[in-house]
C-alpha positions as CSV (number, residue, x, y, z in Angstrom):
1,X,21.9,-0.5,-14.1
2,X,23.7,0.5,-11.0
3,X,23.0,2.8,-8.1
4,X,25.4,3.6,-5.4
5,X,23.9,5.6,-3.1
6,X,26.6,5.4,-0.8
7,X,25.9,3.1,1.5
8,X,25.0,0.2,-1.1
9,X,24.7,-0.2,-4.8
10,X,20.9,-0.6,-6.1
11,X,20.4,-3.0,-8.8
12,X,17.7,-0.9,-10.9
13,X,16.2,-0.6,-14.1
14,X,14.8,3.0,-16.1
15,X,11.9,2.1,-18.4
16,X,9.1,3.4,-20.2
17,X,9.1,7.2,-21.6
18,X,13.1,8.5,-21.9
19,X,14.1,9.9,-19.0
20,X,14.4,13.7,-20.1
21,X,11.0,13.6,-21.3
22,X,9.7,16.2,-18.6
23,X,6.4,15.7,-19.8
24,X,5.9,12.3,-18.5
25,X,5.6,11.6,-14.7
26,X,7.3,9.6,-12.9
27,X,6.2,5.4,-11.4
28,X,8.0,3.7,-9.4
29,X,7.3,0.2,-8.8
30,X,8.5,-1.5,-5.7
31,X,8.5,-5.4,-5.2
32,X,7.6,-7.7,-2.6
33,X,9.9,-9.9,0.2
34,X,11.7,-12.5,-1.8
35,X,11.4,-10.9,-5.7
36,X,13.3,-8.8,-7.5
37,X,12.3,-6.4,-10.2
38,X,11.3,-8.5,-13.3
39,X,8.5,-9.0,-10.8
40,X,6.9,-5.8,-12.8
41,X,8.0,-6.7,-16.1
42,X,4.2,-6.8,-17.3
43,X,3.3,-3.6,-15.6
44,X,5.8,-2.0,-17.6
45,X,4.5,-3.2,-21.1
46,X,1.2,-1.8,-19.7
47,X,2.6,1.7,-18.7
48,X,5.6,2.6,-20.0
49,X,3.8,4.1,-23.0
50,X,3.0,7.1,-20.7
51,X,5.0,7.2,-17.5
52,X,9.0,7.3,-16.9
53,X,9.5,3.9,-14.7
54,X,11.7,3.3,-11.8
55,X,11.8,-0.3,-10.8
56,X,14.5,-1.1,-8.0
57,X,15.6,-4.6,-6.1
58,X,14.6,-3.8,-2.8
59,X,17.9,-3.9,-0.4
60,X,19.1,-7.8,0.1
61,X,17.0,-8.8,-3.0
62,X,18.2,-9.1,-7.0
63,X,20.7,-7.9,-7.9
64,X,21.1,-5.0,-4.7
65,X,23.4,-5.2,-1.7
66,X,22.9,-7.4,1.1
67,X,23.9,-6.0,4.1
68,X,23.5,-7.5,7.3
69,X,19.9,-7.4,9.2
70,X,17.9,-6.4,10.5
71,X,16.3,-3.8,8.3
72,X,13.8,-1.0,9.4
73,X,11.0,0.8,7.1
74,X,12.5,3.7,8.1
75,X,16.1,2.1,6.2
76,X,13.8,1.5,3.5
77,X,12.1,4.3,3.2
78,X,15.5,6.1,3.1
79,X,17.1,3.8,0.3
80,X,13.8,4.8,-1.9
81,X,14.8,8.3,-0.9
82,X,18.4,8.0,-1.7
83,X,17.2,6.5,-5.3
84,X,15.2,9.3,-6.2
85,X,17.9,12.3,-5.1
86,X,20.2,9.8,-7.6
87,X,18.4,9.8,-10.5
88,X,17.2,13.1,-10.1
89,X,13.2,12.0,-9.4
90,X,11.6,15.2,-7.4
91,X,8.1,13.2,-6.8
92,X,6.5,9.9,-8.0
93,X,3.6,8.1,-8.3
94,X,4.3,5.0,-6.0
95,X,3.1,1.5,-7.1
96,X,4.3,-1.0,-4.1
97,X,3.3,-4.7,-3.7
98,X,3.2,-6.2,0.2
99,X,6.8,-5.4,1.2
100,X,7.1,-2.6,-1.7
101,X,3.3,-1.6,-0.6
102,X,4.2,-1.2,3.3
103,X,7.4,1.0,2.3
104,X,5.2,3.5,0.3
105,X,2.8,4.2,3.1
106,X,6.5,4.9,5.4
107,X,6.9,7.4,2.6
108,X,3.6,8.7,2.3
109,X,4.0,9.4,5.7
110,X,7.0,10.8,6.3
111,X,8.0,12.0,2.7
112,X,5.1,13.0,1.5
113,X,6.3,15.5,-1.1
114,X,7.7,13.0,-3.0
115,X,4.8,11.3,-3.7
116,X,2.3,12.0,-6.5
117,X,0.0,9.9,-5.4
118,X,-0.1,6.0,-3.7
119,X,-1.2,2.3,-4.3
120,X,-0.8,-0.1,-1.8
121,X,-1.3,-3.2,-3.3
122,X,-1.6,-6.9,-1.3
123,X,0.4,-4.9,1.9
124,X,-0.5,-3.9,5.7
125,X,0.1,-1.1,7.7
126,X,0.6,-3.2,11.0
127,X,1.7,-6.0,12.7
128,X,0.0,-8.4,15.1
129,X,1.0,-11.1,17.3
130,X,0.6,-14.0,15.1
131,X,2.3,-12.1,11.8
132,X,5.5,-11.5,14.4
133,X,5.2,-15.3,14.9
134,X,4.7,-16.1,11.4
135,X,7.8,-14.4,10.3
136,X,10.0,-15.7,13.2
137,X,9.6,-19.1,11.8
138,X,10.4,-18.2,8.5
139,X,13.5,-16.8,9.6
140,X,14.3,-20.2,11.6
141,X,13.8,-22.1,8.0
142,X,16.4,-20.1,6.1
143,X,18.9,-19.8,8.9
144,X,19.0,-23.8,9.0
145,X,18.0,-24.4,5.3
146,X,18.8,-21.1,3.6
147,X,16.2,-20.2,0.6
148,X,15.1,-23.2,-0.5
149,X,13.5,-24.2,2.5
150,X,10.3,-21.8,2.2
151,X,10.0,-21.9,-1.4
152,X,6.9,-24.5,-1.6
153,X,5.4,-22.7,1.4
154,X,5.7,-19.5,0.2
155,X,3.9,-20.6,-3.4
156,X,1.2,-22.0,-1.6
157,X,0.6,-18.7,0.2
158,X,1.1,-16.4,-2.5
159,X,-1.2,-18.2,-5.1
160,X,-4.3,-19.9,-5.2
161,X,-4.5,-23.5,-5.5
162,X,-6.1,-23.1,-9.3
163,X,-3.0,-20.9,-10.4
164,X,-0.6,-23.5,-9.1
165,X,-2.4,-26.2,-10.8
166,X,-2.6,-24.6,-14.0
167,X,-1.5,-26.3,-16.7
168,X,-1.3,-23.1,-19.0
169,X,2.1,-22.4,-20.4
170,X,1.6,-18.8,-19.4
171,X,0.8,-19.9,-15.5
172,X,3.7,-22.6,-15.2
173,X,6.1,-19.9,-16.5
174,X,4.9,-17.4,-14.6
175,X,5.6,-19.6,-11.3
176,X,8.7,-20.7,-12.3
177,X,9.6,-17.6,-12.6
178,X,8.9,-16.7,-9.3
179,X,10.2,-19.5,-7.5
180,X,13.5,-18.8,-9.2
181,X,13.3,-15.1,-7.7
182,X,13.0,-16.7,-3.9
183,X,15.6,-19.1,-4.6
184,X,18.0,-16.4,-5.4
185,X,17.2,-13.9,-2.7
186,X,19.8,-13.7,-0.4
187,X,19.0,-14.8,3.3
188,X,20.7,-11.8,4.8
189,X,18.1,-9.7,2.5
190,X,14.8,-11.8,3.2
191,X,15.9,-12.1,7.3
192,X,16.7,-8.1,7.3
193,X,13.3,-7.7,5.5
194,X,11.6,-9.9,8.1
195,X,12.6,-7.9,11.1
196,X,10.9,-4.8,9.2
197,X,7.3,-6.3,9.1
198,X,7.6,-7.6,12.4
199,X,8.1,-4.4,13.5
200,X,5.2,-2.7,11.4
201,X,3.2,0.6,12.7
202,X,1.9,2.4,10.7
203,X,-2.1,1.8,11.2
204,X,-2.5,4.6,13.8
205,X,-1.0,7.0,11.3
206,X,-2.9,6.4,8.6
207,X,-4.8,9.4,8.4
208,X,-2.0,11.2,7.9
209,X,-2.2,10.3,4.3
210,X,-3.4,13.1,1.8
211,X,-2.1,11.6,-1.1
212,X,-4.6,9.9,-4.0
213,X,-4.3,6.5,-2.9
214,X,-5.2,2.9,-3.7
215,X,-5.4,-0.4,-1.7
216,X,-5.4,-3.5,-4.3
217,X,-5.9,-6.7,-2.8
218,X,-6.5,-10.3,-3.7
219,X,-9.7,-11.8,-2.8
220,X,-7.8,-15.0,-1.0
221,X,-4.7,-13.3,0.1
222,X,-4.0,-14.6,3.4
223,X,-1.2,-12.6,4.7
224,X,-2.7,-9.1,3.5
225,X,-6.4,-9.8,3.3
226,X,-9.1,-8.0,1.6
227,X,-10.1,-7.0,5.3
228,X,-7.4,-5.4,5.5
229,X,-7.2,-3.5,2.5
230,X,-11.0,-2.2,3.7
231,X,-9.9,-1.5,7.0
232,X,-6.8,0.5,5.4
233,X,-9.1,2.3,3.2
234,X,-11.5,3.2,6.2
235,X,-8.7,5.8,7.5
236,X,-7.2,7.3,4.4
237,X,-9.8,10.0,2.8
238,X,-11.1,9.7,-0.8
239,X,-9.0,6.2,-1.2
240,X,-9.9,4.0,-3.2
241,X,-10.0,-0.2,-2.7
242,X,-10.0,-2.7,-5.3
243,X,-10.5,-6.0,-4.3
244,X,-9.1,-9.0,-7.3
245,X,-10.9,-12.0,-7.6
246,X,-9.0,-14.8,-8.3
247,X,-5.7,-13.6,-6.9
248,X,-3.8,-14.4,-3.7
249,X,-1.0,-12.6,-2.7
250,X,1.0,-11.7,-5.4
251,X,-2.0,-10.6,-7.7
252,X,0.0,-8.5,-10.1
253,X,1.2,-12.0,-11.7
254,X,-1.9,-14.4,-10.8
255,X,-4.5,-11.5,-12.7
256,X,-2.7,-9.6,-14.5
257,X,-5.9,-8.2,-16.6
258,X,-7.6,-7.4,-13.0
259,X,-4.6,-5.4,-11.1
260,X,-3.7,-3.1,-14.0
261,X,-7.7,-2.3,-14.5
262,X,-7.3,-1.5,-10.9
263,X,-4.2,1.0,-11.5
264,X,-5.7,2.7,-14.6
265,X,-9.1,3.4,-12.5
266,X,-6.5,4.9,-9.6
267,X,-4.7,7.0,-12.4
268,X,-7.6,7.7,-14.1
269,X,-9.0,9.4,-11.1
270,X,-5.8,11.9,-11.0
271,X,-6.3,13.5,-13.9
């Protein structure tokens, strides 16, 4: 389904509960740098039974517009924004993984009457020198080799070594799956995604946050480790933090089982 907003057509997809079923709240799932929506196909099997779902390809990414970077959180923040006034979505429970994670605490920050409640899942709140550095030679592979060039290195870092090895029909899918959704992501998108985390900020306004929130993160995720999530959940009051064990970055694909246990505790707690 399309989404024009505007000032660019959103590739999205309306699952779960119809949509004029009032009775049902709304999700929204947002995906990571270099994915596109089918990244929450299994979260919607899981949910949709009880929820209205909103998943979206983040701008750049799927099937969405790629205009030209760089990107900002607060552009991001304001396409999520622009997605809800479209579809008519007055507040949502926000389910965001790294890049999709990040963006929901922009919102719960700055929008947070929109929110029902929060989970940042395998995301940070901040940048430091060596996570600038990290994306600047990222950026340098794609501009001279476009996608394809960080696809192993982005597999390593996103999964454990296990999961990547697996010889389970289920796992080797899985992975295919997602290498096929970096391949496709177009450069402008991932490079204009890039320049938002390096300029991430968010940490010192963390207790801003009144919104029921969770921080998810995988036990050997090196770009948004589980000190992280601890630290995050340090400054947010009454959060919750799940830690998954096995999982690397993208956990919501690596453990499945684990990661929506850790949603149905957060939702569990709303009431």
């Amino acid at each position: 389904m399309r989404i024009d907003t505007g000032a660019i057509a959103f590739n999205v997809s309306l699952d779960g509960r119809p949509r004029d079923d009032a009775a049902a709240p709304w999700l929204v799932f947002s995906n990571s740098l270099a994915t596109d929506l089918t990244l929450w196909d299994g979260q919607v099997a899981r949910f949709g039974d009880r929820f209205r779902i909103l998943r979206y390809d983040t701008r750049g990414h799927g099937g969405t517009t790629a205009s030209a970077p760089p990107y900002s959180f607060d552009l991001l923040c304001a396409d999520a924004i622009a997605l809800l006034d479209a579809i008519g979505i007055e507040r949502a429970h926000w389910v965001g993984l790294s890049l999709g994670g990040s963006t929901g605490i922009g919102l719960a920050l700055d929008h947070p009457d929109r929110l029902a409640s929060l989970a940042v899942c395998d995301a940070r709140a901040h940048k430091d020198a060596a996570f600038v550095l990290a994306w600047r030679d990222r950026i340098a592979t794609v501009e001279a080799e476009g996608m394809t060039g960080v696809i192993d290195s982005t597999m390593a870092r996103w999964f454990t070594a296990p999961f990547l090895a697996s010889t389970d029909p289920a796992d080797r899918a899985a992975g295919d799956r997602v290498r096929r959704m970096i391949r496709d992501t177009a450069p402008d998108g991932f490079i204009g995604c890039c320049r938002a985390l390096q300029a991430l900020d968010f940490e010192a306004r963390l207790g801003e946050i009144t919104l029921p929130t969770l921080f998810m993160a995988g036990e050997s995720d090196s770009s948004c480790p589980p000190a992280a999530a601890r630290a995050m959940h340090a400054k947010v009051a009454g959060s919750l933090c799940i830690i998954i064990d096995p999982a690397a970055h993208i956990s919501n694909i690596e453990n499945p089982a684990a990661f929506d246990a850790g949603l149905e505790r957060h939702f569990a707690r709303l009431g």
